[in-house]
NUDO-725473 format. One record per residue (C-alpha): residue number from 1; residue in three letters; x, y, z. Coordinates in steps of 0.25 Angstrom, whole numbers, padded with zeros to 4 digits, always signed. Layout:
N
   num   residu      c1      c2      c3
   NUM      ALA       X       Y       Z
...
% end
This chain:
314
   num   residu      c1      c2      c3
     1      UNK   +0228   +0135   -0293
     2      UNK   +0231   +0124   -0285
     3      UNK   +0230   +0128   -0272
     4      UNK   +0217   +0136   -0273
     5      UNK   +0210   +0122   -0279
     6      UNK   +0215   +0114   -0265
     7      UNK   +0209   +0128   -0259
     8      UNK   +0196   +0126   -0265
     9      UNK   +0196   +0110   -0263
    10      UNK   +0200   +0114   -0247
    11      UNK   +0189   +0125   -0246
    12      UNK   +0179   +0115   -0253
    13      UNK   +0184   +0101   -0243
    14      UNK   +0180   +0113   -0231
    15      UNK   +0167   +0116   -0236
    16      UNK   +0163   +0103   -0238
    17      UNK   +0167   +0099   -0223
    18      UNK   +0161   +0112   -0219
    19      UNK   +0148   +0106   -0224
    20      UNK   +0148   +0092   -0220
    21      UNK   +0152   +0097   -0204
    22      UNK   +0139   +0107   -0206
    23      UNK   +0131   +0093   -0212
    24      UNK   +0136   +0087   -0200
    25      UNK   +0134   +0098   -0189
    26      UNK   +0119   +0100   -0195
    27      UNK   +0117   +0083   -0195
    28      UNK   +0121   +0083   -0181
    29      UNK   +0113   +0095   -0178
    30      UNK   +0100   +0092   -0183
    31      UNK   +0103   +0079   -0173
    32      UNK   +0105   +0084   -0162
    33      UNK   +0093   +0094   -0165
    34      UNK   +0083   +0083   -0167
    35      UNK   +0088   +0074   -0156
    36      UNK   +0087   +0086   -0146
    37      UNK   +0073   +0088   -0152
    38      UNK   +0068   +0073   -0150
    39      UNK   +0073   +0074   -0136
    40      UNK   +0067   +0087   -0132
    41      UNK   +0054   +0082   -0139
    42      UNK   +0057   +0068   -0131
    43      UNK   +0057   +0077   -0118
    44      UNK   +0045   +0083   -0121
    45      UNK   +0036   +0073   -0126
    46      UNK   +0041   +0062   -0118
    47      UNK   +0050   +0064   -0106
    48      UNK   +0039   +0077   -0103
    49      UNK   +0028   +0070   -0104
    50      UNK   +0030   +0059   -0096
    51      UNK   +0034   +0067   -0084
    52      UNK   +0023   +0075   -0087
    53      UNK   +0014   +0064   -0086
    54      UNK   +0021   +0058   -0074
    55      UNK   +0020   +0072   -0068
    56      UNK   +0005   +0072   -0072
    57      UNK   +0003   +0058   -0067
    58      UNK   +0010   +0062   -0053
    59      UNK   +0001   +0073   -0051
    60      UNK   -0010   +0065   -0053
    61      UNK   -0006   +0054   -0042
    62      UNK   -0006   +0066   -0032
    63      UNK   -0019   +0071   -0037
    64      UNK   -0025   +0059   -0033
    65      UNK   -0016   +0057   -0021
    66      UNK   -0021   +0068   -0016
    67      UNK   -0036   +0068   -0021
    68      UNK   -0038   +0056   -0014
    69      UNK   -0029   +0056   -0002
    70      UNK   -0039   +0062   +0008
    71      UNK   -0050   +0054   +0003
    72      UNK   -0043   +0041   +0005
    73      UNK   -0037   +0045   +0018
    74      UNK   -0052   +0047   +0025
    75      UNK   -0059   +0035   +0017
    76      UNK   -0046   +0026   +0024
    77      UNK   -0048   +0033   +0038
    78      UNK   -0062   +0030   +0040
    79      UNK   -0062   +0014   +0034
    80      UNK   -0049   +0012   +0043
    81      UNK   -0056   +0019   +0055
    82      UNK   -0070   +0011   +0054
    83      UNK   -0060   -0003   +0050
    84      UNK   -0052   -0001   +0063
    85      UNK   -0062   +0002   +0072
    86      UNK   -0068   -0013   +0068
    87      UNK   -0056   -0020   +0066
    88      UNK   -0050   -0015   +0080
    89      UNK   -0057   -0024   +0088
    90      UNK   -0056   -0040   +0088
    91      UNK   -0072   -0041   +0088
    92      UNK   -0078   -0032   +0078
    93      UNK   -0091   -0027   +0080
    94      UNK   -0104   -0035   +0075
    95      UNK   -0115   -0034   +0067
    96      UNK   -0108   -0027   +0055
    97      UNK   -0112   -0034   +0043
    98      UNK   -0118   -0033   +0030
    99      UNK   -0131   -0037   +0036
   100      UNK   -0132   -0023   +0040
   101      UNK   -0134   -0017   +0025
   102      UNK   -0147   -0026   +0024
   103      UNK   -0154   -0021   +0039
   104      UNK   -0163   -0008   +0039
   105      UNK   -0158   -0001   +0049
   106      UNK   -0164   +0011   +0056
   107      UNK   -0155   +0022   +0062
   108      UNK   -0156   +0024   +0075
   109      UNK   -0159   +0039   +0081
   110      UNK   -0146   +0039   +0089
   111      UNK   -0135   +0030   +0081
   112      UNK   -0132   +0022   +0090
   113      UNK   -0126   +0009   +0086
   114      UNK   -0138   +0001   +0080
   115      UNK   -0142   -0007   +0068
   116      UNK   -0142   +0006   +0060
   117      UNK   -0127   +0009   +0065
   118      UNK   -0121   -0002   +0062
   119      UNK   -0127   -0004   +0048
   120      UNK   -0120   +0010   +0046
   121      UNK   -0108   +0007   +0054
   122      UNK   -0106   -0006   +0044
   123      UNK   -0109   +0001   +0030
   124      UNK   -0100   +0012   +0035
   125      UNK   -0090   +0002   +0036
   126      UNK   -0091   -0003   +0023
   127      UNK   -0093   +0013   +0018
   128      UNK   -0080   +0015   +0023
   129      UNK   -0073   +0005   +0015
   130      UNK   -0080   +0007   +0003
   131      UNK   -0076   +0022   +0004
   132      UNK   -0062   +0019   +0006
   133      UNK   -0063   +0010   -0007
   134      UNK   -0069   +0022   -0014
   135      UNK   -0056   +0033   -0012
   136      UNK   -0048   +0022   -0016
   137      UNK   -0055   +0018   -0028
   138      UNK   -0056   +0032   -0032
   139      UNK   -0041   +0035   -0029
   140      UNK   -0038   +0022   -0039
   141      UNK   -0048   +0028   -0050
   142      UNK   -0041   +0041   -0050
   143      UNK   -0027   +0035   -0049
   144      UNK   -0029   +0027   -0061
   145      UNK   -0016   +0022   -0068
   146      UNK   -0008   +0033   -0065
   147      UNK   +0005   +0026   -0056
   148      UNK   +0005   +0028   -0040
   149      UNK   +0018   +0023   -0039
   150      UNK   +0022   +0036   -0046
   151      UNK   +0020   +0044   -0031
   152      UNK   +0023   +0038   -0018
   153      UNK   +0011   +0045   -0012
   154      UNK   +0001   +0038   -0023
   155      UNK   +0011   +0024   -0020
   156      UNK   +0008   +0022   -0006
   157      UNK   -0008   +0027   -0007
   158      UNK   -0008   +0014   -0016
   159      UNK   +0000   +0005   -0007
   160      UNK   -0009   +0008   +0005
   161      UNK   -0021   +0006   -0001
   162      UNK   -0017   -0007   -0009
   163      UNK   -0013   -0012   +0004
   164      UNK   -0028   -0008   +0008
   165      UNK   -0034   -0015   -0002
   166      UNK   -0027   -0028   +0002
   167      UNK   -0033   -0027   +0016
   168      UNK   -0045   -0029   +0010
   169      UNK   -0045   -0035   -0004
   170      UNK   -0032   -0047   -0001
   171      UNK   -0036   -0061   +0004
   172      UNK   -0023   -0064   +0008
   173      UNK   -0021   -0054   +0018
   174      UNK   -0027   -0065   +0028
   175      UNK   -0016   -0074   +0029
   176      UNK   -0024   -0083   +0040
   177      UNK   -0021   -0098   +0039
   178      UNK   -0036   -0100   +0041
   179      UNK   -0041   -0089   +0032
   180      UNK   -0053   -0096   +0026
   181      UNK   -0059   -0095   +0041
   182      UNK   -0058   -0080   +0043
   183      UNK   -0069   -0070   +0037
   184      UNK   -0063   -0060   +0027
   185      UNK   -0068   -0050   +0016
   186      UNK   -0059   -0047   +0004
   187      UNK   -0064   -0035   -0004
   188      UNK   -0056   -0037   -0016
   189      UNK   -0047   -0025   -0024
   190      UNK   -0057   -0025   -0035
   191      UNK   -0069   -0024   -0025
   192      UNK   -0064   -0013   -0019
   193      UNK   -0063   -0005   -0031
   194      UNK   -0078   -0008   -0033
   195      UNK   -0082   -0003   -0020
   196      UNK   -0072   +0009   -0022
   197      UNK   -0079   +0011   -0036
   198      UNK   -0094   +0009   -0030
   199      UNK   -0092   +0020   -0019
   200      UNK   -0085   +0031   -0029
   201      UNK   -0093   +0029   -0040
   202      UNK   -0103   +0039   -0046
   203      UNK   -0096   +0047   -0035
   204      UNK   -0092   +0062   -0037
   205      UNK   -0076   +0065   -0036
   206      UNK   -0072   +0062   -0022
   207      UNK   -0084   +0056   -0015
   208      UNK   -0087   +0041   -0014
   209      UNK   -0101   +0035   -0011
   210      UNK   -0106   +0041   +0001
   211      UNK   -0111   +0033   +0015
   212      UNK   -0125   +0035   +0012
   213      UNK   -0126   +0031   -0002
   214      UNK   -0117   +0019   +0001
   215      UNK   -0127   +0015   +0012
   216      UNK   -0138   +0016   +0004
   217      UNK   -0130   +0005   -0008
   218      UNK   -0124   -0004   +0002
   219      UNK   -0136   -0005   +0011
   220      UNK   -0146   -0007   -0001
   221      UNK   -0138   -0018   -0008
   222      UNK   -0136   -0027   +0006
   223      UNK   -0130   -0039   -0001
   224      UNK   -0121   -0032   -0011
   225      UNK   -0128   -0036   -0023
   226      UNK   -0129   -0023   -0030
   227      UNK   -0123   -0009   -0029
   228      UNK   -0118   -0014   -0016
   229      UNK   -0110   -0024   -0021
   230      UNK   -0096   -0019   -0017
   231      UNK   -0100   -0010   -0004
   232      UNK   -0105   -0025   -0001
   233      UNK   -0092   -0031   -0002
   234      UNK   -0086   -0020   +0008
   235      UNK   -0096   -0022   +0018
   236      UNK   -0092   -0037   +0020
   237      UNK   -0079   -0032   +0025
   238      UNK   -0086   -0029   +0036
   239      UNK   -0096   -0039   +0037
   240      UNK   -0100   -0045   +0050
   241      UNK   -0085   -0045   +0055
   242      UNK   -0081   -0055   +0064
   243      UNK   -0070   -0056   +0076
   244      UNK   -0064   -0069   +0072
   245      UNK   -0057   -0071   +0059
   246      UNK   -0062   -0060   +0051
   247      UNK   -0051   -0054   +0042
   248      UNK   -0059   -0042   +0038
   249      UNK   -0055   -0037   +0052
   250      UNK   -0039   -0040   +0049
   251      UNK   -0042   -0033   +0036
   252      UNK   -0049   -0021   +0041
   253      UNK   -0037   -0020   +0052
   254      UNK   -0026   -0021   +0039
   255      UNK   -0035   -0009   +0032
   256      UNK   -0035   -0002   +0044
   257      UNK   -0019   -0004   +0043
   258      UNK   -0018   -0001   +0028
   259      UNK   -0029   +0011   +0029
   260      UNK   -0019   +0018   +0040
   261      UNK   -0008   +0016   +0031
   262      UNK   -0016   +0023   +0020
   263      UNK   -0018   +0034   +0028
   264      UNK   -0007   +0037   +0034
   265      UNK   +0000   +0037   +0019
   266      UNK   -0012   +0047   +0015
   267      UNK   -0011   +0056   +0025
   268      UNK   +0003   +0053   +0035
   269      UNK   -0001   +0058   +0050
   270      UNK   -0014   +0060   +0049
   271      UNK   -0019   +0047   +0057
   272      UNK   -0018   +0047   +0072
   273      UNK   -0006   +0037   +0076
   274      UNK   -0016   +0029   +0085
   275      UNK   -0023   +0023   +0072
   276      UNK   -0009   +0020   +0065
   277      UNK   -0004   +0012   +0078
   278      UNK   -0016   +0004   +0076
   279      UNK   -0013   +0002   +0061
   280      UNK   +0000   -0001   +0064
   281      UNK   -0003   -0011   +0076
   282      UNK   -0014   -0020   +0066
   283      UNK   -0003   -0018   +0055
   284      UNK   +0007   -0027   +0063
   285      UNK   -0006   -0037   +0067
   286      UNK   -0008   -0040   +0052
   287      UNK   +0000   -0051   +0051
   288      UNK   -0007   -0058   +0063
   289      UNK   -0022   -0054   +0058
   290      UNK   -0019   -0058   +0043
   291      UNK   -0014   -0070   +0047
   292      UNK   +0002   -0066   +0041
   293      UNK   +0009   -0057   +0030
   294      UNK   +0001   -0058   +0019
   295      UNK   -0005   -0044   +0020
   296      UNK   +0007   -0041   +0019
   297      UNK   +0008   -0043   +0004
   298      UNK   +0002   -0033   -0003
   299      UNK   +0007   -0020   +0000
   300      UNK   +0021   -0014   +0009
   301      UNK   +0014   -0017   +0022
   302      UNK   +0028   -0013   +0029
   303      UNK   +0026   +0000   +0021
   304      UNK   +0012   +0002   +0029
   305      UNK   +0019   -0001   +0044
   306      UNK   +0030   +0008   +0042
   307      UNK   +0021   +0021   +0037
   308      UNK   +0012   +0015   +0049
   309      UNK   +0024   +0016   +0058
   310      UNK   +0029   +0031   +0053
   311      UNK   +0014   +0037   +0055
   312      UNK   +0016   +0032   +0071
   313      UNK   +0029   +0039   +0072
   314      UNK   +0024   +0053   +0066
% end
């Protein structure tokens, strides 16, 4: 009788740590359930839709890359083209100046190089920049707050065309003791988003303000009181140029530099090597023109010579 009551008591002590292991085994169970549950739900939600949003944004950065690659590349090609061939000489050619928008011209039957020519030879000029300033207010626009630093391609787009809009819109680049004595024209960052602005808008996708109609708005606002206000402001960097101690001259031989550079990182080999040499040989006359190595400052400038250097040796 004894024996079958400890019996019972043993059988009994078993089924109660039978229960209390299967208590435990279905606690620990229904953690690691909801645990993998949370992480396969943090996978998704989170970890997936970041890198599907970095993805996203990536794809984007090379859209645009590509959308306005070509564009870019031309608009550059033809400002550095008309910049070097008035930079390249010690003495540039007179009677380009804003005086020009107020004269009535007529053409002449032959072209040849008369009043009329040279009134459209200046506004071409300034067209020239003003277009350039339109592909890269555009590119901006489109770019928006997404990061360029996320590919290397969109990285150095950036890098080449700050280091054109220091050419143009950065005071200190003339480092010349006597700087009060040389004529300049800055065209400030801000300014040339404006001009950028002016000769995109109201435009359809991928076109900018044509020759004709910017003609007609710079040449019937003379002074830059009115609609022509920022096409104004372009034309005075090229206003009656001067031989001696015109630093628009050094600037528009450092855009020529930068411009060659933002190229060659657009499109590599395309340019002939002729018009890299000569980037390169006014690339190590900087520092004499500007005065020093202020220009330096903004910007890898070794960066530029060095891509400068491999585009000679392809």
């Amino acid at each position: 009788m004894a024996e079958d009551q400890m019996g019972l008591v043993r059988e009994s002590f078993g089924q109660a740590l039978t229960i209390k292991d299967i208590l435990t085994a279905s606690v620990i169970g229904a953690f690691v359930s909801t645990f993998g549950t949370l992480v396969g739900l943090y996978l998704k939600d989170v970890l997936a839709v970041r890198s599907f949003e970095r993805w996203k944004a990536r794809q984007t950065l090379i859209g645009i890359y590509r959308r306005y690659r070509m564009p870019i590349f031309f608009a550059a090609e033809e400002l550095s083209g008309r910049l070097h061939s008035i930079a390249k000489s010690e003495s540039p050619a007179k009677g380009y100046s804003v005086q020009l928008l107020k004269t009535q011209t007529k053409r002449d039957p032959t072209a040849l190089a008369g009043e009329h020519y040279k009134q459209y030879r200046f506004v071409s000029h300034v067209y020239r920049l003003c277009s350039f300033l339109a592909w890269l207010e555009m590119y901006r626009r489109d770019i928006g707050n997404l990061d360029v630093d996320a590919l290397d391609r969109n990285h150095r787009l950036e890098s080449c065309l700050e280091n054109v809009r220091s050419a143009i819109a950065d005071g200190w680049v003339n480092s010349h003791a006597d700087i009060d004595t040389w004529r300049d024209c800055l065209i400030f960052r801000e300014e040339l988003r404006a001009i950028g602005f002016q000769m995109a808008e109201d435009q359809k996708d991928l076109t900018i303000l044509d020759f004709g109609s910017f003609s007609e708005v710079l040449q019937s606002d003379p002074n830059g009181d009115a609609s022509a206000r920022w096409f104004y402001q372009a034309a005075l960097f090229f206003d009656d140029l001067q031989p001696n101690k015109d630093f628009r001259i050094v600037r528009m031989r450092l855009l020529v530099v930068m411009l060659t550079d933002l190229m060659e990182v657009l499109e590599p080999g395309r340019l002939p090597p002729t018009y890299i040499k000569t980037a390169l040989e006014w690339f190590d006359d900087i520092d004499r023109a500007t005065g020093g190595k202020e220009w330096r400052r903004a910007g890898d400038k070794d960066a530029v010579k060095e891509r400068l250097r491999r585009a000679t040796r392809v």
